[in-house]
C-alpha positions in Angstrom: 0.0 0.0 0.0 1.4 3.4 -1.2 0.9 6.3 1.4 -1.2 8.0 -0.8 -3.8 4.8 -0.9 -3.8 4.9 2.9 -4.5 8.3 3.1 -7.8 7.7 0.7 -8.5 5.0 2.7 -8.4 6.6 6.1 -10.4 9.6 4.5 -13.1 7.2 3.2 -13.3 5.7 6.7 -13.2 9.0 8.8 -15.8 10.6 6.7 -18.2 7.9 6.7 -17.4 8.9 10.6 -18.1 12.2 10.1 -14.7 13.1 11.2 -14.6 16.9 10.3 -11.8 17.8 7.8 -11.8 14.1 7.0 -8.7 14.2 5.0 -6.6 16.7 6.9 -6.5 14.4 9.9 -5.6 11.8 8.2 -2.3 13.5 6.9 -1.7 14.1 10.2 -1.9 11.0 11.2 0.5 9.6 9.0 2.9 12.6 9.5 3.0 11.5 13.0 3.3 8.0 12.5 6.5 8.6 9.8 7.8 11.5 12.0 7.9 13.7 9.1 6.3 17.4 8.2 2.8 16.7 6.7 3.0 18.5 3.3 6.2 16.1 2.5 4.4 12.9 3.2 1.6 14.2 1.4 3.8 15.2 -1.3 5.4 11.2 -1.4 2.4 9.5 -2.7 4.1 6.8 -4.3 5.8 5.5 -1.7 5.4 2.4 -0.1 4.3 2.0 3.3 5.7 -1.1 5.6 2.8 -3.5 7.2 3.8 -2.3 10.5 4.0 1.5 9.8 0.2 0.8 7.8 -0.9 -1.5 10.6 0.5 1.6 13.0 -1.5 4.1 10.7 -5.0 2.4 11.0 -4.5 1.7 14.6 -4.9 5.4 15.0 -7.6 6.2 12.1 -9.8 4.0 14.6 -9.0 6.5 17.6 -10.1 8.8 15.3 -13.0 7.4 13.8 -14.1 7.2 17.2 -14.3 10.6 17.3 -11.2 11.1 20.0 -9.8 14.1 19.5 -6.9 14.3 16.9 -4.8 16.3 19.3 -5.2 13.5 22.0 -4.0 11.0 19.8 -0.9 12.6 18.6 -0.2 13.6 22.2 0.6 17.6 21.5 -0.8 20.9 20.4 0.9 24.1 19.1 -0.1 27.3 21.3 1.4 30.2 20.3 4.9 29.3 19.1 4.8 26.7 22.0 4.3 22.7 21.9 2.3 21.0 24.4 1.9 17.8 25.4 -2.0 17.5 25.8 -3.8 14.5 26.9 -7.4 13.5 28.3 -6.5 15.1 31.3 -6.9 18.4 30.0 -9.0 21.1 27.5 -7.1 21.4 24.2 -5.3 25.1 23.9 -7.3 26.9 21.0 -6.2 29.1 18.9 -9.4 31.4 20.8 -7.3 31.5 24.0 -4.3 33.1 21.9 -6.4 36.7 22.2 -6.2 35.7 26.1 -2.4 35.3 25.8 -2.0 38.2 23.6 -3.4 40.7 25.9 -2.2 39.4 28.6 1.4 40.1 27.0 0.3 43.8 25.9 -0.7 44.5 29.6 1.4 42.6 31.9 4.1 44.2 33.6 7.5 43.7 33.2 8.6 43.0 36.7 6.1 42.0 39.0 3.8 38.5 39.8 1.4 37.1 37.4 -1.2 34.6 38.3 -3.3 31.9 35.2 -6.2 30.3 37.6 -7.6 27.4 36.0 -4.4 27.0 33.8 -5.4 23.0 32.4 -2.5 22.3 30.5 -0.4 25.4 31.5 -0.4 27.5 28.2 -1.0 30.2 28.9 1.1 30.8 32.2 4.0 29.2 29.9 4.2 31.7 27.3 3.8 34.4 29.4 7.1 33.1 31.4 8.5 32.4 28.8 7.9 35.7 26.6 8.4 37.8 29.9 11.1 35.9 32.1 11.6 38.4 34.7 8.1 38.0 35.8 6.3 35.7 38.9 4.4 33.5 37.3 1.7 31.4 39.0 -0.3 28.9 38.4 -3.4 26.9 39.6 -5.9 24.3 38.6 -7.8 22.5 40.8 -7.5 18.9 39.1 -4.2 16.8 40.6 -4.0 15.3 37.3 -4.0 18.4 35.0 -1.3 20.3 37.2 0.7 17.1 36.7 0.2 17.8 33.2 1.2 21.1 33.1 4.3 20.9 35.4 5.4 18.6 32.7 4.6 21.2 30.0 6.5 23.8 31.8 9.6 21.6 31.9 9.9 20.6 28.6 9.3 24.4 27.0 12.0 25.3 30.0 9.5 27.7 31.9 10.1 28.2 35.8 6.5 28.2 36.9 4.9 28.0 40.7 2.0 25.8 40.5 -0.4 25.0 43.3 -3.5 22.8 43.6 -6.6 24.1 45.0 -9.7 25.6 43.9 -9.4 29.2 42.3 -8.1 31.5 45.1 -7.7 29.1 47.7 -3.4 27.7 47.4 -3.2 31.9 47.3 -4.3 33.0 50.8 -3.2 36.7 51.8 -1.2 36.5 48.3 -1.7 39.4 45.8 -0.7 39.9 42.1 0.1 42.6 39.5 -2.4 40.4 36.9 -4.5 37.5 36.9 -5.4 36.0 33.8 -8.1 33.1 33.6 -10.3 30.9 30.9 -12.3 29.4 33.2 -15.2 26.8 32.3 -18.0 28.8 30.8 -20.1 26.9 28.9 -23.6 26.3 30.5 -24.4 22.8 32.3 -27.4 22.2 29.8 -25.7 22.8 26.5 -22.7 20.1 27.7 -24.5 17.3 26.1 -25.0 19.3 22.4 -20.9 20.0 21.9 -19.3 18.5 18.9 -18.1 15.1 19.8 -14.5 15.8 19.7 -14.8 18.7 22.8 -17.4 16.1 24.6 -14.2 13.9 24.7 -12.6 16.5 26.6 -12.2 16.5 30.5 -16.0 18.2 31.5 -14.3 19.7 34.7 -12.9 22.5 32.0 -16.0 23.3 30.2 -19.3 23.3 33.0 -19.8 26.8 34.0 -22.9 26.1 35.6 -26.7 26.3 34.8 -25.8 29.7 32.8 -22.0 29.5 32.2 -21.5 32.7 34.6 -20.9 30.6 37.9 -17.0 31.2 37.7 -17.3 34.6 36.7 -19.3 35.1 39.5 -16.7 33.6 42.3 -14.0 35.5 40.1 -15.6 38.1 40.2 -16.2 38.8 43.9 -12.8 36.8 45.0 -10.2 38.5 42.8 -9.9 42.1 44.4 -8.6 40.8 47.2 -5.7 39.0 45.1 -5.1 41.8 42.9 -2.8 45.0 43.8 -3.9 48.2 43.5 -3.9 48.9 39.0 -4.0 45.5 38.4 -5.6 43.8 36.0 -8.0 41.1 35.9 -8.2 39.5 32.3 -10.8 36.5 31.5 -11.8 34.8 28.6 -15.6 34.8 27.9 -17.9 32.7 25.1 -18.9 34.9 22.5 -22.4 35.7 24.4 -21.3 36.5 27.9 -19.4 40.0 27.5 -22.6 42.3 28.9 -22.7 39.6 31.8 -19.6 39.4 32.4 -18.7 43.0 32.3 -21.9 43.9 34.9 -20.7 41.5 37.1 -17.3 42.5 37.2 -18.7 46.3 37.6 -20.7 45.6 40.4 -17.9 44.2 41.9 -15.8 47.1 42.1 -13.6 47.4 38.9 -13.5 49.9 36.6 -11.6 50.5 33.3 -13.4 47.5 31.5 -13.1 47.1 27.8 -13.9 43.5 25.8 -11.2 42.6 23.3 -12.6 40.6 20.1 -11.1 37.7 18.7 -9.5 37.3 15.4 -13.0 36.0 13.8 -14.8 39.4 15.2 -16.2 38.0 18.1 -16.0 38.9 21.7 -13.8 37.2 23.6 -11.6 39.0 26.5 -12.6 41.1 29.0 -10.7 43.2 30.5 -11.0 44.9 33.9 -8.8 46.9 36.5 -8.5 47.2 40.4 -8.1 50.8 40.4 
């Protein structure tokens, strides 16, 4: 079997699946499995694959066609500029959380102590070390498994992070910070069951923000002055339907300054607020 018959089989087989981008997936797959960039194994359709690289090949079409997530079954995920290793443990970085990341560059200080609550696999609290090594950085989730995860992350991308378990505030008693930046779980208990497959696969501890999605915001909300110096700021992710709730919440809870940041497809996605 030639890889490019293998790659129309595993296309036939993810689509009768219906395995969105079909056909994309399946080059990945096979770039994994050869340990080789996509577009050249794509581009070596004649070649012939060995029974055990083919027999290695299906073995993970069937993850897939069981709708487990392609980035769980090659075991990583690019996140601006950064790989990381990503498993069931914890929510896949999106490319939606890179507006988090980006404003959380643009308005971070340059010395001072940084804090990512709910930080899953670590992202973001790694590229924020990492692009801004003089500051603190902190970090806390309150699943054993995903810190585990993300210590590991922080290792291998040579970040020096302080992670604690617990739930939101609670590792940081009497602690303050110059920023807090958070994607906490916002999508509502009730629409958990109509997500895509793929995300469904993904640990539910990330994604239930409660009967309406705001239950997080809500604790954040009414927690985080007391963890934020005086002009800090207080950065959160939001679904694309939550920045008027979010932003009275957090202007009922003291902070001021507030202004929503869209995301790259015009929708809104940070919101921004300040301890002044």
């Amino acid at each position: 079997m030639t890889i490019r018959e293998a790659l129309k089989l595993a296309e036939e087989i993810l689509l009768d699946a219906g395995v969105p981008d079909a056909r994309l997936d399946a080059e990945y797959l096979l770039a994994g499995v050869l340990d080789a960039p996509r577009l050249l194994v794509v581009a070596s359709g004649e070649t012939p694959l060995t029974d055990a690289r083919a027999e290695q090949f299906f073995t993970l079409v069937a993850r897939r066609q069981s709708r487990e997530p392609l980035q769980y079954i090659l075991g990583t995920q690019p996140f601006m500029g950064c790989s990381f290793c990503v498993d069931e443990r914890v929510l896949i970085p999106r490319q939606d959380t890179e507006t988090l990341c980006e404003q959380a560059l643009l308005n971070a200080p340059e010395q001072g102590a940084v804090l990512d609550l709910c930080t899953g696999s670590g992202a973001l609290a790694v590229v924020i070390k990492k692009a801004m090594p003089a500051l603190l950085v902190c970090a806390s989730d309150v699943s054993e498994a995903a810190l585990s995860l993300a210590q590991k992350n922080a290792k291998e991308n040579g970040a020096d992070i302080d992670f604690r378990q617990g739930d939101l505030f609670e590792p940081f008693q009497n602690e303050r910070f110059d920023m807090i930046v958070s994607n906490p779980p916002y999508i509502p208990t009730g629409e958990l069951a109509t997500l895509q497959e793929e995300v469904r696969r993904e640990p539910s501890l990330a994604l239930d923000g409660g009967e309406d999605g705001l239950s997080f915001y809500r604790r954040i909300a009414r927690e985080a002055p007391a963890h934020l110096k005086e002009n800090g700021a207080l950065l959160l992710e939001i679904g694309c339907d939550q920045a008027q709730a979010v932003f009275n919440l957090l202007t009922d809870a003291g902070f001021s300054g507030l202004q929503v940041v869209r995301d790259t497809a015009g929708r809104d996605r940070v919101v921004i607020a300040w301890n002044h």
